[in-house]
N, C-alpha and C positions, 0 to 999 in steps of 0.2 A: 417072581411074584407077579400074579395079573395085575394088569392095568387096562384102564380103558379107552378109550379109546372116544374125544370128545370132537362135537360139532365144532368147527372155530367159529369168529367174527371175523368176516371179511370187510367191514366198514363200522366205522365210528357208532353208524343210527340200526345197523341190523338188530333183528329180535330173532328172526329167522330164517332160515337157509333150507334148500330146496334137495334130496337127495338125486346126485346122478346116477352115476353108476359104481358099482364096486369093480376094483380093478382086481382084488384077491380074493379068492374062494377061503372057505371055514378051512383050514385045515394046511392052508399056505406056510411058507417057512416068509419072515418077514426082519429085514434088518433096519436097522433106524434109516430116515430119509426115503424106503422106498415108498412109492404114491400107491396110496390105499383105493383111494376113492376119489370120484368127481363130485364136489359140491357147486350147487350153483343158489348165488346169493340175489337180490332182485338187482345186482348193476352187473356180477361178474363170472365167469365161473373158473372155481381155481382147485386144484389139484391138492390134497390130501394128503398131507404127506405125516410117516408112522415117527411117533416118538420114542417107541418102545422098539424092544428087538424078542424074536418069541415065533409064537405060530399065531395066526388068527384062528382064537376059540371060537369067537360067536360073532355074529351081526345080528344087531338090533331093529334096522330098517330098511324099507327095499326101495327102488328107486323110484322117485314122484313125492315119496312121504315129506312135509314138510316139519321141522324141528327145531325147536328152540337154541340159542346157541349157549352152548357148556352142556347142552345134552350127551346122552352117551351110547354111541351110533355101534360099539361093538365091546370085544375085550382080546386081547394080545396078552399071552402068559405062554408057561411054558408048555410042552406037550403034553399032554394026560394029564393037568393039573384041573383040581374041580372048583368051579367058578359058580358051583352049582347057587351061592348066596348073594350073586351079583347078580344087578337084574337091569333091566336099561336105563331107569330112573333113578336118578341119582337120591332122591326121597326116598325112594322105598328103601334101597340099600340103608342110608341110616336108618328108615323103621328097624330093617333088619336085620340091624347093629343091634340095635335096642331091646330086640326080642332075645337074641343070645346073652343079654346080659343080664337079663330078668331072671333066665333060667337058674333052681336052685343049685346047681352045682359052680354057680361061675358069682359067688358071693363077695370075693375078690375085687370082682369088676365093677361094684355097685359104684365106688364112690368117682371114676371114671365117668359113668352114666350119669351120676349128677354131677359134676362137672360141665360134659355135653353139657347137660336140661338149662345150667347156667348161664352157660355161652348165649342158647337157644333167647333166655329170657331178657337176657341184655341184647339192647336194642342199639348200645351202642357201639359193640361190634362188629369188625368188617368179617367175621367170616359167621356170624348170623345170618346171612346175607344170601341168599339164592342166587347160584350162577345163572338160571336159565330163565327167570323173569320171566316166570308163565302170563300166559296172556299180556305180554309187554308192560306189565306192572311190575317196580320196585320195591320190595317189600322184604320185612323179614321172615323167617320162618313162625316166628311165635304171632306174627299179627296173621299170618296166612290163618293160624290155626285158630285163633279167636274167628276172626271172617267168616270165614266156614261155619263153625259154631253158630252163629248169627244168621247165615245165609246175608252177608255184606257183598256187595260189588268192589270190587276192591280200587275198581276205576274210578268211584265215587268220591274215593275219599284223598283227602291232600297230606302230603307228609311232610312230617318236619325236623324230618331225617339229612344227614348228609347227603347230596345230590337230589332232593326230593322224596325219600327211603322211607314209607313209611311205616311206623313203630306201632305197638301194642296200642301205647296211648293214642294215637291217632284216631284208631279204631274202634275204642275205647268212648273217646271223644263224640265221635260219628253216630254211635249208636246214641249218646245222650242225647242227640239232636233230632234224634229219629221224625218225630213228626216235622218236623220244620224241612228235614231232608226229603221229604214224603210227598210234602207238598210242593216244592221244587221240583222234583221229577213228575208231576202230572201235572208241571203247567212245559213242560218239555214241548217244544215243538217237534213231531217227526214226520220225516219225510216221508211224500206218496209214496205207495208202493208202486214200484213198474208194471203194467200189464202189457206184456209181449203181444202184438198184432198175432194172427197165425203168420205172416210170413215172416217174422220177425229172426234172426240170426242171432242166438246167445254162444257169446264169448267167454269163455272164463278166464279171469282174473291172475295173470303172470305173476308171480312173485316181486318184480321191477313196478307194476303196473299199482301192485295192492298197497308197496311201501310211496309210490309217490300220491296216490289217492292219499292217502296216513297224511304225510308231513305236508304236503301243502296245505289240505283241511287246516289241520292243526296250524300253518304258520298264519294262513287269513284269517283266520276265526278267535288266535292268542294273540295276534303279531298287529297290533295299530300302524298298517300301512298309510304313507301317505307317499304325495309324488311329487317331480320337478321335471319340466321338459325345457330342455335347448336346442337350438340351431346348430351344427357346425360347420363352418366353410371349409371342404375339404381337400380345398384344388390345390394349396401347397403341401399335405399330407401323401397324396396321391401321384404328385410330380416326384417326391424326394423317394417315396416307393421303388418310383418307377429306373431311380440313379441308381439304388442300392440295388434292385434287383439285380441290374446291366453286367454288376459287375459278381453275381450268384450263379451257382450251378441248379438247377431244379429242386436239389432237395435241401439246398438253403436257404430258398428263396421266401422272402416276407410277405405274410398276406397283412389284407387290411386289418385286420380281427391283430395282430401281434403289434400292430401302431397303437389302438386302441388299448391294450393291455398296459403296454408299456403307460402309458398317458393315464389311464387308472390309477397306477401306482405310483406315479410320479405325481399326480393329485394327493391321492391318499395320506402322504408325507405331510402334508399342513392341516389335512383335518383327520385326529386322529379320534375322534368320536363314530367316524364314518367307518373305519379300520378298525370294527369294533363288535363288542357280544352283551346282551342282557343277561343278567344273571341273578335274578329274582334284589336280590338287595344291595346291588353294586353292578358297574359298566366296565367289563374286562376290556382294556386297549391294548392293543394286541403292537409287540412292536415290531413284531416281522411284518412282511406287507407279503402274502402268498396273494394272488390272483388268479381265482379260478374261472374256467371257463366250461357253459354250460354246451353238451354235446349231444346232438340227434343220432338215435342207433334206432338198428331195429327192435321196435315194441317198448321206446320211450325216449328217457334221453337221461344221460349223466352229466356229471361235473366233473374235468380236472384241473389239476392245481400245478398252476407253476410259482415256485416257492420264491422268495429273496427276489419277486417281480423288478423292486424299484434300482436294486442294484446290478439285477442282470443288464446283457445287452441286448440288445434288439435280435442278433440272431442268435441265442441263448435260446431268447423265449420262444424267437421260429422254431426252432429244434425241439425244445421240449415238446412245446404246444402238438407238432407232426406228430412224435415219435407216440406221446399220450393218446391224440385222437385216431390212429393207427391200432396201436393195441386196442382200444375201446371200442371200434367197430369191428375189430377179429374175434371180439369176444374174450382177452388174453389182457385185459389189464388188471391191473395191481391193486391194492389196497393203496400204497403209499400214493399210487397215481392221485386218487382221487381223498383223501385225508386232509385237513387241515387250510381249506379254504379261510381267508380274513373277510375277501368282500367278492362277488361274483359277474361278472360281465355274460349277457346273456345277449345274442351277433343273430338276430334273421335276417340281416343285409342282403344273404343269398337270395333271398325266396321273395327278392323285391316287393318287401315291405315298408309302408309306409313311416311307420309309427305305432307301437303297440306298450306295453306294459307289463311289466313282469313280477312276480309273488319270488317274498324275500325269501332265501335257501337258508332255513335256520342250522346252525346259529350265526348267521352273519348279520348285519346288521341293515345292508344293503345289498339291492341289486342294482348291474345298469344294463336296460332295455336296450339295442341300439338297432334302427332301421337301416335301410338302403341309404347309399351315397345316390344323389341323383343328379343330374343337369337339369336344373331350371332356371326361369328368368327370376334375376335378381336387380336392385337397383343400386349402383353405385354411390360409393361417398357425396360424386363429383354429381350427383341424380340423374346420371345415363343409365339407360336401359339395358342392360348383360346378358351372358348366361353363365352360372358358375355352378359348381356342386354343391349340396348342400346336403348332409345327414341329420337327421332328429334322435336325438336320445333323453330316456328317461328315466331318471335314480327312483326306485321304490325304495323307501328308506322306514324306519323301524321310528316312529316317535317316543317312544322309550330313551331312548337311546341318544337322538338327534333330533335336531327341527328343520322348520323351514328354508329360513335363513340359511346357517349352514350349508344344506345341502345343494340353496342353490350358488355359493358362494363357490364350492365344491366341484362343483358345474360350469362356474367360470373360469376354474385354473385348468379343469380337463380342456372345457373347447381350446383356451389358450394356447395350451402346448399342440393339441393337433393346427392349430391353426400359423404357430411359427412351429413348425415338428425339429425345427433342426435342434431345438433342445431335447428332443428326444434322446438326440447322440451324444449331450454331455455327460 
């Protein structure tokens, strides 16, 4: 029997993924597991691989098309079998369920079809539910079709649905509001429009580029950022570095960014507010401590996560850390690589920076900015004149979620362990 053949999710926040190449022509012999096709999502691109076993009947899209995920990119059935009432859309296909069941000869089937129409109309059903989340909205199929009806935005309206989903009534709701809604949208501020100089160089918009435009918007503009900045004295961090390295091969060896980590996490343990997520009517505290770390590639940057942070070891995390930022700049990481971040540390120490501040990576609750370690003059206990290292870093943190206090409290148990590190190693 055909089957189709579906877009995946390559990450928690994808809508949609990018077509690369097909690796099988129409007409292919195809056994389960072998790689169909290249997808590329805006962090990764990952290989396609078939669930079905069969010939490829059809492809639905060619390479460049960008596509929703649970869309349906082809069909795999057997040879000569007619697929002729599959169609790439997974909607239409149930339209055209529906039409064969209308038909007078298949009277049988009626009460099947309203069954469907039931499902359809209960809102509180998960398989009401649209795998593909057109235009990155949640919704069910019966509020899509009122929408429409109405000519609603569907972006407009809030749900109050499981996970945000929203229902008939919502919609329902929206429309009673109409002028009030009416009026809110024309007092909308919108942005100038650009007008390109003639020399001007237009770039289009990557897939990577267009999802981090999306969720940072969204996290500054939902997310009540506020900040904390500290000192840290890094010259005992950087001596115990420099013992643990002595005794490393190259591709064990600890950078500053893995001292940092570990010390996040081992923070993290006493404020577990910070180690944490909004969640419209409740504060998830999360009680793994993952530490993700955010990473420069080409045409952006991503996050990976190293998991069970606070109980890993310092070269755990070296390792992990390598092995992740390695695939991530090949182009060849993982889904799992980058999943399931708690709190996110974000290192331009490289690119001798001073001090800067960084937009939280939802859904976490936190981020921490962290500058260059530098030599500068310092003034001792004893009020002599030195010179010692010094790094600045700064928690953006979620006021939802956490306050002031807190996170600068948070801030004092991180500088503390980099500043005696050797609890790093208990």
């Amino acid at each position: 029997m055909a089957e189709y053949i579906k877009m995946p999710t390559l990450g928690f926040d994808m809508e949609e993924g990018t077509m690369g190449s097909w690796l099988k022509e129409v007409g292919d012999t195809v056994n389960k597991g072998d790689v169909l096709a290249e997808i590329e999502s805006d962090k990764v691109t990952q290989e396609l691989q078939a669930r079905a076993e069969g010939v490829l009947l059809a492809t639905f899209v060619k390479p460049g098309d960008n596509i929703p995920v649970g869309a349906n990119l082809g069909v795999i059935g057997e040879e000569g079998e007619d697929i002729s009432d599959m169609t790439p859309d997974g909607e239409e296909k149930a339209e055209g369920k529906g039409k064969k069941e209308e038909a007078p000869e298949a009277e049988a089937k009626e009460k099947p079809a309203k069954k469907k129409e039931k499902a359809d109309e209960s809102d509180e059903s998960d398989e009401a539910v649209s795998d593909e989340y057109p235009d990155g909205v949640k919704a069910t199929p019966v509020a899509r079709r009122v929408a429409a009806e109405h000519e609603v935005n569907l972006a407009k309206v809030s749900g109050s649905g499981p996970g945000g989903r929203i229902r008939k009534a919502d919609v329902e709701a929206y429309l009673e509001a109409g002028p009030a809604e009416e009026a809110d949208e024309a007092e909308e501020v919108k942005e100038a429009p650009v007008q390109p100089t003639p020399d001007a160089e237009e770039v289009p918009l990557t897939s990577m580029r267009r999802t981090i435009a999306r969720r940072m918007t969204e996290s500054k503009t939902t997310v009540p950022h506020f900040y904390v900045t500290t000192e840290v004295a890094m010259d005992e961090a950087l001596a115990l570095r420099k013992q643990i390295n002595a005794k490393l091969s190259d591709e064990e060896k600890v950078t500053v960014n893995d001292l940092i980590v570990k010390a996040a996490a081992l923070a993290l343990r006493q404020f577990p507010s910070i180690n944490a997520a909004f969640a419209e009517d409740k504060i998830i505290r999360h009680k793994q401590i993952n530490v993700g770390t955010a990473v420069a590639i080409e045409g952006g940057l991503l996050t990976v996560v190293q998991r069970d942070t606070d109980k890993s070891t310092l070269s755990t995390i070296a390792r992990d850390n390598k092995e992740m930022i390695g695939r991530a700049r090949e182009g060849k990481i993982t889904r799992e690589d980058m999943d399931g971040s708690t709190f996110t540390v974000s290192n331009l120490g490289a690119f001798d920076v001073d001090h800067f501040i960084a937009i939280i990576n939802p859904p976490d609750a936190a981020i921490l900015a962290v500058g260059s370690a530098k030599k500068v003059p310092i003034v001792t206990e004893e009020g002599e004149l030195a010179i010692g290292t010094r790094m600045k870093v700064t928690i953006s943190a979620d006021h939802r979620v956490t306050d002031g206090a807190e996170a600068a409290q948070f801030l004092q148990a991180f500088k503390g362990l980099l500043e005696e590190p050797l609890r790093l190693l208990i």
